[in-house]
C-alpha positions in Angstrom: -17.5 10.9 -20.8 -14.2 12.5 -19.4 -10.9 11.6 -20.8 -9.4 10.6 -17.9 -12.3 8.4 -16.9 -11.4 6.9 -20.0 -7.7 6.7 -19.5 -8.6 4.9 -16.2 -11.1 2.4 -16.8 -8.2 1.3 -20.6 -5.6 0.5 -17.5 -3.6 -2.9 -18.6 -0.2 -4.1 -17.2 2.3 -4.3 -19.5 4.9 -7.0 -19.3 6.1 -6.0 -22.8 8.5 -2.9 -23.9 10.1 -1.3 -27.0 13.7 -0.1 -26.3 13.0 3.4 -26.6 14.0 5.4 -23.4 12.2 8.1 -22.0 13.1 11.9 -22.3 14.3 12.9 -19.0 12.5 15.9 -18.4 9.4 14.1 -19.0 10.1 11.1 -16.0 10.6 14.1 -13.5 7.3 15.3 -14.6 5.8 12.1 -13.2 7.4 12.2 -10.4 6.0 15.5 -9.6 2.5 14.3 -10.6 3.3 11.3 -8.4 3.9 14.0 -5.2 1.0 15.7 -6.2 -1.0 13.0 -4.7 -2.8 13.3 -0.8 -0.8 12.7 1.9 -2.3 11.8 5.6 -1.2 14.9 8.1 1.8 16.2 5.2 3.6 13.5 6.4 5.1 12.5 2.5 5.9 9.7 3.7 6.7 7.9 0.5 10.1 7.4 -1.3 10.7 6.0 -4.5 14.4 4.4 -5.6 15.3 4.7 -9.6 16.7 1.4 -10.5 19.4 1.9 -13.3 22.1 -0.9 -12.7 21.8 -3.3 -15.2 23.1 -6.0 -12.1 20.9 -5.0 -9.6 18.0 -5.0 -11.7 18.6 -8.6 -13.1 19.2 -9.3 -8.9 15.4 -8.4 -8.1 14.0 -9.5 -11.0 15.2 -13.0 -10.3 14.5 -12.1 -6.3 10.8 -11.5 -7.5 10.0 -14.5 -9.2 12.3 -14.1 -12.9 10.5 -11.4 -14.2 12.1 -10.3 -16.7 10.3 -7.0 -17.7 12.1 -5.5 -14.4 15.4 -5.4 -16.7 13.2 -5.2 -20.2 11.6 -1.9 -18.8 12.8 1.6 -19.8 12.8 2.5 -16.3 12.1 0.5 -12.8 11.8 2.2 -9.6 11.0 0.6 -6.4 8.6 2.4 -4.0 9.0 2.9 -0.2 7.5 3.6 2.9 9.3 6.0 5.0 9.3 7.2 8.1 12.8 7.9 8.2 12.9 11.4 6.8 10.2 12.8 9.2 11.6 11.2 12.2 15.0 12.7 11.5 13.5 15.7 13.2 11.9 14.8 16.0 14.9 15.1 18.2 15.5 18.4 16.7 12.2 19.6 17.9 12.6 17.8 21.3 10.3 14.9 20.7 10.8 11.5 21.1 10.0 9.3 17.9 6.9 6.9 17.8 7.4 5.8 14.7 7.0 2.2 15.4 2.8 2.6 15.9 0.7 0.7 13.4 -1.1 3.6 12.0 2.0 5.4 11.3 2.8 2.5 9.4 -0.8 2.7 7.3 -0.2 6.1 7.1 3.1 5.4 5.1 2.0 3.0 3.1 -0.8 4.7 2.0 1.2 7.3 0.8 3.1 4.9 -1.2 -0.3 3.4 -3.4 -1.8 6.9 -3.8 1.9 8.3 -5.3 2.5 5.5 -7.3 -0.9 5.3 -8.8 -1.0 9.3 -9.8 2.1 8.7 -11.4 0.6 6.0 -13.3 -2.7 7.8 -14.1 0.2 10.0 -15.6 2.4 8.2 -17.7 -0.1 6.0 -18.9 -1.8 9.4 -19.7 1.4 10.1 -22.2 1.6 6.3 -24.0 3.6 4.7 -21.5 3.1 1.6 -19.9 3.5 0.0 -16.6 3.6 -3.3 -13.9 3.8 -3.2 -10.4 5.7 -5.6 -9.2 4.7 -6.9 -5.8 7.5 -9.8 -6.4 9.9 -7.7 -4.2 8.3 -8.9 -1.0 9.5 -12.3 -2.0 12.9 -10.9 -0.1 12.4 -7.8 1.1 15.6 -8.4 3.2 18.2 -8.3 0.1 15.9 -6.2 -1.8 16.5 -3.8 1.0 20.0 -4.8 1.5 20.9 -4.2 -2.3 18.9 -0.9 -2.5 20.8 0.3 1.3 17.6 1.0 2.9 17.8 2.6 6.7 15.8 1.2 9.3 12.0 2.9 9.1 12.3 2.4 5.3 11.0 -0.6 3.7 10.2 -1.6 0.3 6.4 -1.6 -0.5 6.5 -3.1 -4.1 8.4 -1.8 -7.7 7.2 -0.3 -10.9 8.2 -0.9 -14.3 7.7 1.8 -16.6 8.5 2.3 -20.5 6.4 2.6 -23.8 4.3 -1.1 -24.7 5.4 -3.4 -27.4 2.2 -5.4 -26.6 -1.7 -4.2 -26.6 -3.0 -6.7 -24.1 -7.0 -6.9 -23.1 -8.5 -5.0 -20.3 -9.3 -7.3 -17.7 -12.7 -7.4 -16.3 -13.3 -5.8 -12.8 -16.0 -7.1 -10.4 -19.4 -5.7 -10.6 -20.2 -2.0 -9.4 -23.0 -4.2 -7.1 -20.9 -5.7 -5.7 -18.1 -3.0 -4.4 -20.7 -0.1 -4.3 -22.8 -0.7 -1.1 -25.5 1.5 0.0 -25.3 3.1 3.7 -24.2 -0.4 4.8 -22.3 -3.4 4.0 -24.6 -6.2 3.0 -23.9 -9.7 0.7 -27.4 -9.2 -1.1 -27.0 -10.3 -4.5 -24.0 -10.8 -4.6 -23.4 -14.4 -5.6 -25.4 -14.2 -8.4 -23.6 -11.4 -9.6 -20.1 -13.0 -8.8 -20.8 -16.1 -10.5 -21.7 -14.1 -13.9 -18.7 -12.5 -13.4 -16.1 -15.7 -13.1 -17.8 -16.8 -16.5 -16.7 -13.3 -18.0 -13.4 -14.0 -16.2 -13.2 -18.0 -17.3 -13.6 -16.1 -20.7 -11.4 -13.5 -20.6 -8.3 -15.7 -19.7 -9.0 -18.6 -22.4 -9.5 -15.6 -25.2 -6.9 -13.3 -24.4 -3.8 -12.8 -26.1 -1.1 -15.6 -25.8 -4.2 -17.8 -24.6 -5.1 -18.9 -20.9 -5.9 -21.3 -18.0 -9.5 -20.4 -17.9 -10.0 -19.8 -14.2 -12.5 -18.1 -12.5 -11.8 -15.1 -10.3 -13.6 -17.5 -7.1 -11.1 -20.0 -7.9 -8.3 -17.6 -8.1 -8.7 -15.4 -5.1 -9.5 -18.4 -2.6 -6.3 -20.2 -3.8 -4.5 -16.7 -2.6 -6.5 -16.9 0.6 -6.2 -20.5 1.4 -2.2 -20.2 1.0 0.8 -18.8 3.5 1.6 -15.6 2.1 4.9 -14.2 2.4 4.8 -15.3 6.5 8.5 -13.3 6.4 6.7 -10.1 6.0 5.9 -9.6 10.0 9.8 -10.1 10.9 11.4 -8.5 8.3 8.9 -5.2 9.2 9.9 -5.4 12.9 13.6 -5.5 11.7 13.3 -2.1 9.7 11.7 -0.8 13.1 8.0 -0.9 12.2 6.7 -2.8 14.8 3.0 -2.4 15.1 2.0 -0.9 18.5 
């Protein structure tokens, strides 16, 4: 089997770092194998902030949710969506800017996951260790405020990165049956297969390290589903100009 399959499928988040900090030359590196991603139409529409203030770090890690491996981590960068950049020139090239449209939006944001996760594929390829951090959204509006972003930026979610002091369990993913469909989408099967799975899962969180609730992965994402999420998200968007026409 390749390495890198390997390297992928061994994927853990890691909430745990030594202090060691890491070499310079190397974190450009990842950014470059971080650009290297696709990108719908060239657009590049993804910008990513390096973190270094010891203030403003402990300020979003309490913003999203206490986490304290956002100041812990050798390095934290928060990654944005950004349409800013591009649609600097359109009145240079006599055009007026759309940027507000929905799909320019997807298009952005894509950019962001697929950057973020080469970059990951990367260090992780070298020892290191990372978390996303999705806890930015809690406020997006002081994240953004603290981090000066323009309006047609906004803050997709943040990545801690530095070399593990902890070798946690990989968690189980669902069943290829089940995300793998053939020609078209169809449910057949898939039950039975799902409710193996939240025993593996029930399993997997009352064995791991540290110990564990026990819940199943049903129980878990229809909590998530059942619940207002972050209902600030839609205003907050509109007030950094994404609008969704």
């Amino acid at each position: 089997m390749s390495s890198v399959i390997d390297l992928l499928k061994s994927h853990r988040s890691i909430r745990k770092y030594t202090d060691r900090a890491i070499d310079p030359d190397l974190f450009a590196e990842l950014i470059v194998a971080g650009q290297s991603a696709a990108t719908s139409s060239f657009l590049q529409g993804a910008t990513i902030v390096r973190v270094t203030d010891k203030e403003t770090r402990s300020a979003i890690a309490k913003l999203a949710g206490n986490q304290g491996w956002v100041e812990a981590a050798a390095e934290f960068m928060i990654f944005c969506a950004d349409l800013k950049r591009a649609g600097n020139y359109c009145k240079e090239y006599g055009k007026s800017f759309e940027g507000d449209y929905t799909e320019h939006f997807m298009i952005a944001t894509v950019d962001v996951a697929l950057m973020a996760q080469s970059m990951v594929a990367a260090a992780e390829s070298v020892g290191l260790g990372i978390c996303y951090i999705g806890g930015i959204r809690n406020d997006p509006a002081q994240v953004s405020e603290l981090l000066q972003l323009p309006r047609g930026v906004y803050p997709v979610f943040g990545l801690c990165l530095g070399y593990p002091d902890q070798d946690p369990e990989v968690k189980p993913r669902l069943p290829l049956s089940v995300v793998l469909k053939q020609e078209v989408y169809n449910e057949e099967g898939d039950r039975e297969a799902i409710a193996a799975y939240d025993e593996n899962i029930r399993e997997y969180y009352r064995t791991r390290t540290g110990g564990g609730h026990g819940i199943s992965w049903t129980e878990q994402v229809s909590s998530l589903l059942s619940e207002k999420a972050r209902p600030h998200m839609k205003d907050f968007l509109a007030t950094q100009g994404f609008k969704f026409r």
